[in-house]
C-alpha positions in Angstrom: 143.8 -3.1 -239.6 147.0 -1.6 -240.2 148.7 0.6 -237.4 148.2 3.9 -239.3 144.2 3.2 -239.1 143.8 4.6 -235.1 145.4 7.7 -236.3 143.3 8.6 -238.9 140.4 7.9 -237.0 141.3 10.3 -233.9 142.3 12.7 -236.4 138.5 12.3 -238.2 137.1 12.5 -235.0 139.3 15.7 -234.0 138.3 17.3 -237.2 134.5 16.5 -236.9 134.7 18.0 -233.3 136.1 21.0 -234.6 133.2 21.2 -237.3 130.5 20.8 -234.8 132.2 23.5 -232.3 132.5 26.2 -234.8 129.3 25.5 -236.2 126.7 25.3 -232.7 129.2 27.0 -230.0 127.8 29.6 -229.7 124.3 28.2 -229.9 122.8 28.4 -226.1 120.4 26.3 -225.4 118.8 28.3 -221.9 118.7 31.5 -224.2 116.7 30.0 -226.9 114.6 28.7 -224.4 114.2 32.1 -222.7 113.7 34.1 -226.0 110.7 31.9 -226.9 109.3 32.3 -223.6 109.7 36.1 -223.4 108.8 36.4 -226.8 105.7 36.0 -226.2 104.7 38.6 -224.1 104.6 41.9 -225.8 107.3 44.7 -225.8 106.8 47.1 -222.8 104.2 44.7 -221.1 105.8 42.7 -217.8 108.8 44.6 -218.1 109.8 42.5 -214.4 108.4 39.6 -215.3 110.8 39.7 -218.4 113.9 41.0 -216.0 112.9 38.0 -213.4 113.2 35.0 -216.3 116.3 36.9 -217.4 117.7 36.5 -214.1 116.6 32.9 -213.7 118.6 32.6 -216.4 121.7 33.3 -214.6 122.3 36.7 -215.7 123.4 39.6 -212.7 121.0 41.9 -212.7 120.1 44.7 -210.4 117.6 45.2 -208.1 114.4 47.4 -210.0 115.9 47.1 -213.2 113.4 46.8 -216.0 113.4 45.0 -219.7 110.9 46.6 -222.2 111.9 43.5 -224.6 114.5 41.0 -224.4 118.2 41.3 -225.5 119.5 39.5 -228.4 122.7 37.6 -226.6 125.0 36.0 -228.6 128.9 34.8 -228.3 131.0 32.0 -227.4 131.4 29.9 -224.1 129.4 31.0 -221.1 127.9 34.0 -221.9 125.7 34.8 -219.0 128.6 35.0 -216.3 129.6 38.2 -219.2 127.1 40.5 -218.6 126.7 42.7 -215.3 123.5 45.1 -214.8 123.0 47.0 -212.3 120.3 48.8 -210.0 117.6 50.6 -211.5 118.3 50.4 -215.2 116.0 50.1 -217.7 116.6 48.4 -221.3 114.5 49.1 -223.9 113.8 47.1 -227.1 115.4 45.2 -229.4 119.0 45.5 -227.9 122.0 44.0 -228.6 124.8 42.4 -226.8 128.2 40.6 -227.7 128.5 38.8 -224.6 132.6 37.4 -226.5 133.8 39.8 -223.3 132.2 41.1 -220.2 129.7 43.7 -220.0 129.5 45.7 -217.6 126.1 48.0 -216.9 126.0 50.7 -213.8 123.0 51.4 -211.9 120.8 54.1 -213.4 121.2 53.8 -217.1 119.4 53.8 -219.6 119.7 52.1 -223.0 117.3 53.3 -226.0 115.9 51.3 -228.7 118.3 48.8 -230.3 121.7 49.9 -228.2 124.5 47.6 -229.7 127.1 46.8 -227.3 130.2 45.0 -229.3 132.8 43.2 -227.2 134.3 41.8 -230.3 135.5 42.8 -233.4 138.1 41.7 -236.1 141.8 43.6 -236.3 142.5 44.3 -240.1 143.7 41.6 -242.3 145.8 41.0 -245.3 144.6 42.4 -248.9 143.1 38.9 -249.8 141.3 39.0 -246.7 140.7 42.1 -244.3 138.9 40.9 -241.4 141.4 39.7 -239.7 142.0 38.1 -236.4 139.1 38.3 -233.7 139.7 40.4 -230.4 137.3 41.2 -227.7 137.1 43.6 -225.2 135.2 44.6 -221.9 132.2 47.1 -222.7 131.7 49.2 -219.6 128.8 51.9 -219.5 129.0 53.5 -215.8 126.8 54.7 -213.6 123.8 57.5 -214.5 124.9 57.1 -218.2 122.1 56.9 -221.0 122.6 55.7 -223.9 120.3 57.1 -227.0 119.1 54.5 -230.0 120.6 53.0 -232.2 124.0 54.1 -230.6 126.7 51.5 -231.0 129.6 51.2 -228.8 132.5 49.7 -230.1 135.2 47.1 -228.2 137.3 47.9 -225.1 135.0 51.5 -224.6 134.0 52.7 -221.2 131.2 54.9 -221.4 131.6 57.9 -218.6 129.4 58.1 -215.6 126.4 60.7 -216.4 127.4 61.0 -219.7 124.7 60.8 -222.6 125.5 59.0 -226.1 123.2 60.7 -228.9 121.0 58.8 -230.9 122.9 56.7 -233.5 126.7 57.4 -232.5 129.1 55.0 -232.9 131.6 55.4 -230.2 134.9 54.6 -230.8 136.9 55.6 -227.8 136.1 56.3 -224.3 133.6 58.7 -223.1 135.2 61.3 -220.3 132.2 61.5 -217.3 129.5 64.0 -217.6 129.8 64.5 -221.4 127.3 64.3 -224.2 129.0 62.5 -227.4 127.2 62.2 -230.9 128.5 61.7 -234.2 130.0 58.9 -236.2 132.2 58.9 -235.1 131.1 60.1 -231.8 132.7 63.4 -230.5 132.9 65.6 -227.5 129.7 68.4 -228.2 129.7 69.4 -224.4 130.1 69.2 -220.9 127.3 68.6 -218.8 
C-alpha cells in the first residue's frame, strides 16, 4: 500500500461524512417520533395531551398553553433547546417553525392557522445563483400578541407586545407594541 493510500481514505471518509450530514442533519429522530404519535389524534381534540408529549419532548413550554395540531419543526442541530413558549398560549393548526435560530413565544398569544415563523433565510447571491449565503435570526413574538393566519414573519423580527398581525402579512421588520400590521408587506394601519 503506498503512503498516499491513508490519505485518500480519510479524505473518502471526510467527504462521505459530509454527504450523510447535509443529507439527514436535520432529520430528528424524537420529532418524527412525536409527529406520528400526535398525528393521530385529531386537530382541536386533546389539545394538552398534544402540549404534554410536546413537552416530553424537550421543548419549553408554558404552563396552560394549548396545541390545536402539532407544529411542523424543522432545522439543523438541536432544535428543541430553540423554541421558547410561554404561559397561556394557544397554537392552532398546521403551523410552522424554523427552529435554524431561537424562537421565542410570550405568554398570551395567539398564533392562527398555519403561522410561519422563519429564523432563516438566504442573503442575495450572484446572477448565476441568487440565494445566496444562509443567515438566521431570533424570531421573538412578545407578550399578548396574536398573530392572524397564514401570517409569515420573516428573520431577526420582534413582534410588539399586544400587537395583532392581520391575516396573511408577511412581516418584514419589527412590530412597534400595541399596533395592528397587515399587508405584504406588512404596514402600520393603527394604534391600538
Amino acid at each position: 500500500m503506498s503512503e498516499e493510500a491513508p490519505h485518500k481514505l480519510i479524505k473518502l471518509a471526510t467527504k462521505i461524512g459530509s454527504v450523510f450530514q447535509a443529507e439527514v442533519g436535520s432529520f430528528h429522530f424524537r420529532f418524527f417520533i412525536i409527529k406520528l404519535i400526535t398525528g393521530i389524534i385529531p386537530y382541536y381534540v386533546g389539545v394538552r395531551l398534544r402540549t404534554h408529549i410536546l413537552r416530553f419532548a424537550g421543548i419549553d413550554i408554558g404552563h396552560s398553553t394549548i396545541v390545536m395540531g402539532t407544529p411542523h419543526m424543522h432545522g439543523f442541530g438541536d432544535i428543541r433547546r430553540r423554541l421558547h413558549i410561554g404561559n397561556h398560549v394557544v397554537i392552532n393548526i398546521s403551523c410552522l417553525f424554523d427552529l435554524n435560530a431561537p424562537i421565542f413565544i410570550g405568554d398570551h398569544v395567539a398564533l392562527g392557522q398555519e403561522v410561519i415563523l422563519m429564523t432563516s433565510s438566504h442573503h442575495i447571491g450572484t446572477p448565476q445563483h441568487r440565494a445566496g449565503k444562509l443567515y438566521s435570526a431570533q424570531v421573538t413574538i412578545e407578550e399578548g400578541a396574536w398573530v392572524g393566519a397564514r401570517a409569515v414573519i420573516l428573520p431577526g423580527v420582534t413582534v410588539g407586545a399586544g400587537s395583532i398581525v392581520g391575516a396573511g402579512a408577511i412581516v418584514v421588520k419589527d412590530v412597534p407594541p400595541h399596533t395592528l400590521v397587515g399587508g405584504v408587506p406588512a404596514r402600520v394601519i393603527r394604534k391600538i
